[in-house]
LUMTIVEX-467489 format. One line per 4 residues: number of its first residue (from 1); their letters; for each residue x, z, y of C-alpha. Coordinates in steps of 0.02 Angstrom, whole numbers, plus 32768, in hexadecimal, padded with zeros to 4 digits. Each point is the difference from the previous one (the first is absolute). Layout:
<rs>
NUM> a> X Z Y ~ ...
</rs>
This chain:
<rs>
1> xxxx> 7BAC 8113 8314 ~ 802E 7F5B 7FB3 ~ 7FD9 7FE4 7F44 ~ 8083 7FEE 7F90
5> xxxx> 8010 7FC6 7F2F ~ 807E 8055 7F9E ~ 803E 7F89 7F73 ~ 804C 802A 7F71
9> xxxx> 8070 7FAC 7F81 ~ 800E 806E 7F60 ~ 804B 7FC2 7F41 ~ 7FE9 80AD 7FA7
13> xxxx> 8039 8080 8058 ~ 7F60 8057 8018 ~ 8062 80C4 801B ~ 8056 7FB0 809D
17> xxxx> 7F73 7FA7 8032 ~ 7FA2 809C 7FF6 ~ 806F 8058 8082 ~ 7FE5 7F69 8069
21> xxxx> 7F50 7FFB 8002 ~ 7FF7 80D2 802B ~ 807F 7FE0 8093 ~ 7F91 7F7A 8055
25> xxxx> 7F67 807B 800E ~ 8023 8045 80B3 ~ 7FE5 7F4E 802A ~ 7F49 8000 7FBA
29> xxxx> 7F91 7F7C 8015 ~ 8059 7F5D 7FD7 ~ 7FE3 7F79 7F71 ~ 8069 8005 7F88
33> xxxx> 8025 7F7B 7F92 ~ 8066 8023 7F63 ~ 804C 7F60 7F95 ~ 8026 8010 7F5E
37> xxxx> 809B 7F9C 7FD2 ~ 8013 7FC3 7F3C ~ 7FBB 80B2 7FCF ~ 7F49 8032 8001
41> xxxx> 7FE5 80BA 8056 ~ 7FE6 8074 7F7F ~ 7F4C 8053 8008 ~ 8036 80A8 802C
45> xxxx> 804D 7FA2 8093 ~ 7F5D 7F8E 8013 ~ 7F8C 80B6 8009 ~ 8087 8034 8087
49> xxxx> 7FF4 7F6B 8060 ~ 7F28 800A 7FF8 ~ 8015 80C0 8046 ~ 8069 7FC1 807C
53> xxxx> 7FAC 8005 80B4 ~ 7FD3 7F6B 806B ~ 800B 7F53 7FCB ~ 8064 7FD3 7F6A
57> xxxx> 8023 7F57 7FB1 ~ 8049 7FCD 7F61 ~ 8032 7F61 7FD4 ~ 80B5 7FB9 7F9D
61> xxxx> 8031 7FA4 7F8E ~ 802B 7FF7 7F33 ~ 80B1 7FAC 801A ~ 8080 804D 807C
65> xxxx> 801D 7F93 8095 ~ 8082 8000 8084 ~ 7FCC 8075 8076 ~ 7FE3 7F80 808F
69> xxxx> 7F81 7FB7 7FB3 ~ 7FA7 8094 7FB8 ~ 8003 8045 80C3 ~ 7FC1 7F4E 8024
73> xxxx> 7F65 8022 7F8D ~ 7FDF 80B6 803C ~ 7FF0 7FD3 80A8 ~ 7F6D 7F9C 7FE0
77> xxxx> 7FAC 8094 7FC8 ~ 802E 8056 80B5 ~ 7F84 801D 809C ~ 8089 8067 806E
81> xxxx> 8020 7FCD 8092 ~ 80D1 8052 7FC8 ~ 8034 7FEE 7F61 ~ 806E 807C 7FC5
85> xxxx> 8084 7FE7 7F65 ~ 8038 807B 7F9D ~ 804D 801D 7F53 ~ 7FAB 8064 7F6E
89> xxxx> 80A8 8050 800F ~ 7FF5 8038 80A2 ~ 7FA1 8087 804F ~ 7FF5 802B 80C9
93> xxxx> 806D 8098 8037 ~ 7FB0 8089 8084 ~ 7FCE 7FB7 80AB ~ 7FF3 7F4C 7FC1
97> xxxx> 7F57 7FE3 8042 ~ 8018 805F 80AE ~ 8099 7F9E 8013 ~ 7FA3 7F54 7FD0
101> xxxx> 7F51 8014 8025 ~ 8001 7FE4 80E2 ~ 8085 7F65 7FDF ~ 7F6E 7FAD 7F8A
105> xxxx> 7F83 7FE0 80C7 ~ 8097 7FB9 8054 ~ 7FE6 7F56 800F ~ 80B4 7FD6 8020
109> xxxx> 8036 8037 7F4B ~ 7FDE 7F78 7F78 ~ 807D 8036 7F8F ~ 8036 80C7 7FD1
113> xxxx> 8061 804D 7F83 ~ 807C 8095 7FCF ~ 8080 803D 7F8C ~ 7FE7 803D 7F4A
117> xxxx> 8056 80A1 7FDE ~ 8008 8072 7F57 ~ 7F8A 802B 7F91 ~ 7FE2 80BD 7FEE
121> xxxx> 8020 8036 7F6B ~ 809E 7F8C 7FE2 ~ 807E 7FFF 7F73 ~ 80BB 800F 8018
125> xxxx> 800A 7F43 7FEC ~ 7F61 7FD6 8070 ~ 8050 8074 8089 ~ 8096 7FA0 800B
129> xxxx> 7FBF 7F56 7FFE ~ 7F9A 8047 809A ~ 8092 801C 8056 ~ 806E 7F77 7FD0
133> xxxx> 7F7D 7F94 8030 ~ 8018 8043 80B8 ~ 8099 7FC8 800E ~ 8034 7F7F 807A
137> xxxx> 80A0 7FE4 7F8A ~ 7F77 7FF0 7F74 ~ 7F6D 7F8A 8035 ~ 805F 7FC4 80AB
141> xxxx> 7F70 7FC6 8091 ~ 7F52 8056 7F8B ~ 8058 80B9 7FEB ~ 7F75 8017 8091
145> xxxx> 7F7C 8000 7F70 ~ 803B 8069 7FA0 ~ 8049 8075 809E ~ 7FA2 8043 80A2
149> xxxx> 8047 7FA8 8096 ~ 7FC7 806D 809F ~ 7F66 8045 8024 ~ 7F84 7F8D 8052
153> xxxx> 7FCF 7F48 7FDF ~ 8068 7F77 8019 ~ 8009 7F33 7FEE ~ 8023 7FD2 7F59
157> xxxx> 8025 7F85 7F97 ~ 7FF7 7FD9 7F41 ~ 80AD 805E 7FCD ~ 7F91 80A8 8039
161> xxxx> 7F6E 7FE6 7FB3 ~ 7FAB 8013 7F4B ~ 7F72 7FD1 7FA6 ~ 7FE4 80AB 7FBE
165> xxxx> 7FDF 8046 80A0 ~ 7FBF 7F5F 807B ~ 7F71 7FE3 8069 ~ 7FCB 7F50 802B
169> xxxx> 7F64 7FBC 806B ~ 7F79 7FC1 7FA6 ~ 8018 7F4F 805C ~ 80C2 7FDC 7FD9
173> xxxx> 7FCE 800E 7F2D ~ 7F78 7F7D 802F ~ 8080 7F85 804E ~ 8093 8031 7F8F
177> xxxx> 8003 8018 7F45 ~ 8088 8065 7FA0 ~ 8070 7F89 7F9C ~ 7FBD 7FE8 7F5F
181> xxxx> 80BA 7FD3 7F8F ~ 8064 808E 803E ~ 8016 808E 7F8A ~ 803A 8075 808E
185> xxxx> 8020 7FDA 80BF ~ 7F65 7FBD 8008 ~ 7FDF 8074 8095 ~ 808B 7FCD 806E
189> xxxx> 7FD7 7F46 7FF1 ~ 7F54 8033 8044 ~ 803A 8078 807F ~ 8097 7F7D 802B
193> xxxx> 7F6A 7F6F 8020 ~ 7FC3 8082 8073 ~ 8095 8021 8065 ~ 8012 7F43 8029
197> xxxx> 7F50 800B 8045 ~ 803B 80AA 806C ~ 7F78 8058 7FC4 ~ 8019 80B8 8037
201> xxxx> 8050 8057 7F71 ~ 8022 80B1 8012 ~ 8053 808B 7FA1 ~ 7FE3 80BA 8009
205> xxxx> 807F 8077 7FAC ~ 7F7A 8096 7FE8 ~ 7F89 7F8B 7F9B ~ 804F 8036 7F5B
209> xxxx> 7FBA 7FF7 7F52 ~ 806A 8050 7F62 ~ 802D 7F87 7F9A ~ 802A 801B 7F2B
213> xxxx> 80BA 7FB8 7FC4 ~ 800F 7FBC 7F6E ~ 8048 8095 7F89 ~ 80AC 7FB7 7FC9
217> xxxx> 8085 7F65 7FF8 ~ 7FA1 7F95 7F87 ~ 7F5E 8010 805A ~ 805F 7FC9 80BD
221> xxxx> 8058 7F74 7FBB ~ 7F61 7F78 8002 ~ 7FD2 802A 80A5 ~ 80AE 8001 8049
225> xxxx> 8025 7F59 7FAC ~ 7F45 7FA3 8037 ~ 802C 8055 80CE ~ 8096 7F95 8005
229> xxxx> 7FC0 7F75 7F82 ~ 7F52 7FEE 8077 ~ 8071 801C 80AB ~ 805A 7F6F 7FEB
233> xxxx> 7F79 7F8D 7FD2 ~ 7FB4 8037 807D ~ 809E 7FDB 8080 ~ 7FF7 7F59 7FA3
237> xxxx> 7F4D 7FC1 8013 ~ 7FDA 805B 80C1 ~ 80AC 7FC3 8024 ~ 801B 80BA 8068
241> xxxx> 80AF 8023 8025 ~ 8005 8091 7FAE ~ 80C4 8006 7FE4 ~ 8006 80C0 7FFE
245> xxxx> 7FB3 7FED 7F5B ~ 8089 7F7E 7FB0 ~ 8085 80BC 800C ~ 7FBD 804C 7F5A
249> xxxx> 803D 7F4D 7FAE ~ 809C 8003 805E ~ 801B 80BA 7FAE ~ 7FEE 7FC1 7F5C
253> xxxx> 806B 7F75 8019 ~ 807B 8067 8036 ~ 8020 8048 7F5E ~ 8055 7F5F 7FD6
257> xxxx> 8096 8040 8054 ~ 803D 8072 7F7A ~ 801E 7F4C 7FB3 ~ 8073 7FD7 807B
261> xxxx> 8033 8087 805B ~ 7FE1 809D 7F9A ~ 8056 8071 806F ~ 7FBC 7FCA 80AC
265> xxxx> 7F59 8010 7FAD ~ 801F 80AA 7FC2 ~ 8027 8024 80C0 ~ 7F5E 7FBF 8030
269> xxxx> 7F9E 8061 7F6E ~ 8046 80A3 8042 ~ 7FD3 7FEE 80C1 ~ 7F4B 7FCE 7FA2
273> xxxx> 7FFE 80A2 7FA4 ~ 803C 806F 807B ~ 7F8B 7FB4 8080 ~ 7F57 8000 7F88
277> xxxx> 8032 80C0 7FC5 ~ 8015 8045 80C1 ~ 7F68 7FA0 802B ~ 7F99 803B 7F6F
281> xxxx> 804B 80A4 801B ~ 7FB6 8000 80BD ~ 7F4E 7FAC 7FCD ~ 7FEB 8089 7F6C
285> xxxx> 801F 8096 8073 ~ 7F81 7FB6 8084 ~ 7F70 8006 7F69 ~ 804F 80AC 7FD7
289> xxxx> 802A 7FBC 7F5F ~ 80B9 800A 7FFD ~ 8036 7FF1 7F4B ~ 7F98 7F73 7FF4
293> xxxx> 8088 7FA5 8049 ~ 805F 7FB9 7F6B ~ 7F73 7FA0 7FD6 ~ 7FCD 7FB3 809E
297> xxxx> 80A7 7FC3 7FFF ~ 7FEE 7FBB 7F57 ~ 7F5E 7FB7 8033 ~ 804F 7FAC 8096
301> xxxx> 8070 7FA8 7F84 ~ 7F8C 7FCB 7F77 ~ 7F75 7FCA 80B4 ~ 806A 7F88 8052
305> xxxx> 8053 7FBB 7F59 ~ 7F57 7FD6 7FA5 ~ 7FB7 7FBC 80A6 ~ 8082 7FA3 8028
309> xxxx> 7FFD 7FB8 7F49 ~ 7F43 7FD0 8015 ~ 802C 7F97 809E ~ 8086 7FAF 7F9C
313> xxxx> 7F8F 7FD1 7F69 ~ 7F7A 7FBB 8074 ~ 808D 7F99 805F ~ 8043 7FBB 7F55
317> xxxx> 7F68 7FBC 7FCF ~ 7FB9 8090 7F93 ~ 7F4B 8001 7FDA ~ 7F9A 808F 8001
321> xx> 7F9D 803D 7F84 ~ 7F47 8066 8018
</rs>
């Protein structure tokens, strides 16, 4: 069996990371190497952590950096010949390791990932942002991971795969660094670099980890904003093509009709809403969570808008603040 380092990325939320840290277990022995981002562990988390078996490693630092180059940092406390990512918010579901573990001696994968799914136990909220975000209508070309796409593994690229559930070979973190000024994204750049070096990147739909939702509106709107914000500069500086990601602005803009043409745009804003409610209608009874339909659609709306509105900032010049 081929050794492996688990790093961690945690700012405080030391009853997730928990979780995480029990599902990895099955996996025993690995190294694990736990960063501390902006906030020292507490030392009932520190006694954990010293109980913990096999190797364990903690390092961080006192102000919070962008979480390239805090990754950047932890790997050079790594030995593993893989290095596996995952969030303190994330935890691996049942099977994970007999799904991953024979892919891990196959010398033709560099490169292997799979979807994040919901946390058990979920609110209302966190339940429907689960399934909004497995919407193709919702996050267009990455619903894949947030939604299981078949059964066995597959080619991938970066719209498939996360970094809270992502396995990388030792040798591509020596050659390539994480980008160090992106506040999010800074995993596709990577994984993009990678692509134009076909290195073989692979995706399997049973490697799934839960994954916690933020617990209402408020909380989703940074992150919605910096995915679009960070998307387009990274369009910008990697110069991708990327031009499925330009609709969420072209939605927003669209609103600009009811100053022109309020009631072709009224037209338009019903085919949306029937649309987004039979969808979310179809996508809720598939979870068996039916009446958690009104606010996927709602989440649709406020998704696409607020990303959208990110890319639109970043394309206007906006700075972004830490």
């Amino acid at each position: 069996m081929v050794s492996f380092s688990v790093l961690i990325i945690t700012h405080g939320r030391e009853e997730l990371l928990t979780k995480c840290l029990e599902s990895l277990r099955l996996s025993l022995p690995f190294e694990l190497v736990l960063f501390a981002n902006g906030l020292p562990l507490s030392m009932d988390m520190v006694k954990k952590l010293e109980a913990f078996p096999g190797s364990v490693k903690m390092t961080g630092s006192s102000t919070q950096l962008p979480p390239g180059e805090a990754r950047n940092k932890a790997f050079l406390e790594t030995t593993g010949e893989w290095i596996h990512l995952i969030d303190d918010d994330s935890y691996w579901q049942k099977g994970y390791w007999d799904v991953v573990s024979p892919h891990l001696n196959d010398p033709k994968i560099e490169v292997l990932g799979g979807p994040d799914g919901p946390a058990s136990p979920a609110s209302y909220f966190q339940s429907s942002v689960s399934i909004a975000l497995s919407s193709p209508i919702c996050t267009g070309v990455t619903f894949a991971r947030h939604k299981a796409l078949g059964k066995s593994l597959v080619p991938a690229t970066e719209e498939k795969l996360t970094s809270c559930n992502l396995w990388i070979r030792r040798d591509l973190l020596v050659r390539h660094q994480f980008p160090e000024d992106f506040r999010r994204a800074e995993e596709n750049l990577f994984l993009q670099k990678l692509q134009k070096e076909n290195r073989k990147i692979f995706y399997h739909p049973l490697m799934k980890v839960g994954h916690s939702r933020r617990k209402n509106l408020l909380e989703l709107l940074p992150p919605t904003l910096g995915a679009g914000y960070w998307r387009s500069r990274l369009i910008r500086q990697h110069q991708s093509k990327g031009a499925f990601f330009w609709l969420p602005s072209v939605f927003v803009l669209l609103h600009f009709l009811f100053l022109v043409n309020a009631q072709f745009a009224f037209e338009l804003a019903r085919i949306y809403v029937f649309i987004v409610t039979f969808v979310s209608m179809g996508l809720s009874s598939s979870r068996n969570r039916f009446f958690h339909f009104p606010m996927v659609a709602v989440l649709h709306y406020f998704i696409v808008t607020f990303y959208g509105l990110g890319f639109l900032l970043e394309r206007l010049g906006y700075k972004w603040k830490a």
